[in-house]
N, C-alpha and C positions, 0 to 999 in steps of 0.2 A: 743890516746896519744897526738897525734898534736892539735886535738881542746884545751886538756887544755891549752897549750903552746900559741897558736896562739891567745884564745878571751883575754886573759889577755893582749896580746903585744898590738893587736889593741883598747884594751882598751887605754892604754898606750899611743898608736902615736895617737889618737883622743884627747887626753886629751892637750896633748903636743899641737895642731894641735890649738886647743881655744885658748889656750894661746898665739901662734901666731899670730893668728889671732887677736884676742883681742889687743894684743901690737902692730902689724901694724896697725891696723886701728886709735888707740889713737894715736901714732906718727903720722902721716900722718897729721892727726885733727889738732895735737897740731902744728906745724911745719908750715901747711899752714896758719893757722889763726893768730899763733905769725907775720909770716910774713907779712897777710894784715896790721896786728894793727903796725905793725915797719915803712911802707909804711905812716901811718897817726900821728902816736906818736913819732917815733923818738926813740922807747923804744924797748930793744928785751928783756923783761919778757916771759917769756916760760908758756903759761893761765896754764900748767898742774902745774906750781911750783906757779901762782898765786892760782890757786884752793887748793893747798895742802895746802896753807899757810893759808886761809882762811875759808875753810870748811870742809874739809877731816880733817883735826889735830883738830877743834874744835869740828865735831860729834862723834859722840862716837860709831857709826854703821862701822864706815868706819878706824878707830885704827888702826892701825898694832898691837896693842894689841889684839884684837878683831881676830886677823889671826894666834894666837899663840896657837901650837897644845903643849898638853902636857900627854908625856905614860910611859910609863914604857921602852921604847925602846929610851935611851937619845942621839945617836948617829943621828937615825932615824930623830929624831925633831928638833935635830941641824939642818941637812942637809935642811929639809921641809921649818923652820925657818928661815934659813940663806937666801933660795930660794923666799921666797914670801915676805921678806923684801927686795930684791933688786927693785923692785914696787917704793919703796918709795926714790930713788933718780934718778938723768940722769944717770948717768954711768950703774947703777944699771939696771936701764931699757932695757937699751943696753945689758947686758951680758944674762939679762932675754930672750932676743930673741934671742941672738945666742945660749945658750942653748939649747932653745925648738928647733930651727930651725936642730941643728947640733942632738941633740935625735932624732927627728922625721924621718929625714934624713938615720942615721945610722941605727934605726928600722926597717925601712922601707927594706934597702939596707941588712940588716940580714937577714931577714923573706923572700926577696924573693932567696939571697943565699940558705937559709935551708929549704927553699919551705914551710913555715908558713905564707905567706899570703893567706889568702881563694882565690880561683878563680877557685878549682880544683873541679870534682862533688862528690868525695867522702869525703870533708870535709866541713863540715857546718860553715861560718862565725856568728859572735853575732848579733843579731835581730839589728834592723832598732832603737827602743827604746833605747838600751843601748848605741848603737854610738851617738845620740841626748842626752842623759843625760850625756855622760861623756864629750860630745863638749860643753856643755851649763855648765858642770864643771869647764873647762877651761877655759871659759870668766868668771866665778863667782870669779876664782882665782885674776884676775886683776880688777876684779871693781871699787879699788878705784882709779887706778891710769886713766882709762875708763872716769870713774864720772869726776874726776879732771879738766880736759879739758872743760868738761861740766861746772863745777862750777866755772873754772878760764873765762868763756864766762858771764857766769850769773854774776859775780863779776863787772865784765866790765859792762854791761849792766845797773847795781845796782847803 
């Protein structure tokens, strides 16, 4: 009974875990590189709000439309909706990582209260595969705001 319980959660805090991951690493990017170009320009544009303005809103892979789930479950797709359009502003971004950081966190701090993280020999953790697909879920979720950075560099460079 504990595995069904347990591979879903650590599905869950690995998922949550990309998505941290993902959003520190783009702040970090964005943060220090706004800072070298403010050092030379005189300008503190944030390359992920030049990216968004210039590539991300004009391609059409990268939409926040394009991230819009739509079920039969309208509660469910708010909440989903609501969560992966915060991507697309600063503030947003920030609540984006304290989210995941504060889920993962809690998750983590439940399962080993209720002894639901694997470590023990009589319960079997989820294969090595599905912790990799659901972390490389997690950074798929932030890609655009990822890219941004990237294309607010390439814009500069352009």
């Amino acid at each position: 009974m504990k595995d069904l319980i347990a591979v879903p959660m650590l599905c869950i805090i690995f998922y949550l875990w990309g998505i941290s991951l993902g959003l520190v690493v783009s702040i970090f990017l964005d943060y220090a590189l706004t800072s070298i170009i403010f050092i030379f320009s005189g300008s503190f544009n944030l390359l992920s709000e030049v990216g968004f303005d210039s590539f991300v809103i004009n391609n059409n892979f990268f939409s926040q439309y394009n991230f819009i789930i739509d079920t039969e479950l309208k509660g469910f797709d708010l909440l989903i909706n609501s969560f992966i359009e915060f991507q697309y502003s600063h503030i947003g971004r920030w609540k984006m990582l304290g989210y995941c950081i504060a889920g993962t966190a809690g998750l983590i701090s439940l399962g080993s209260v209720v002894d639901l993280i694997p470590g023990n020999e009589e319960m079997e953790g989820p294969d090595d595969w599905i912790i990799h697909v659901v972390t490389w879920t997690g950074l798929a979720t932030v890609s655009p705001f990822f890219f941004s950075v990237f294309f607010g560099v390439w814009n500069l460079i352009d």
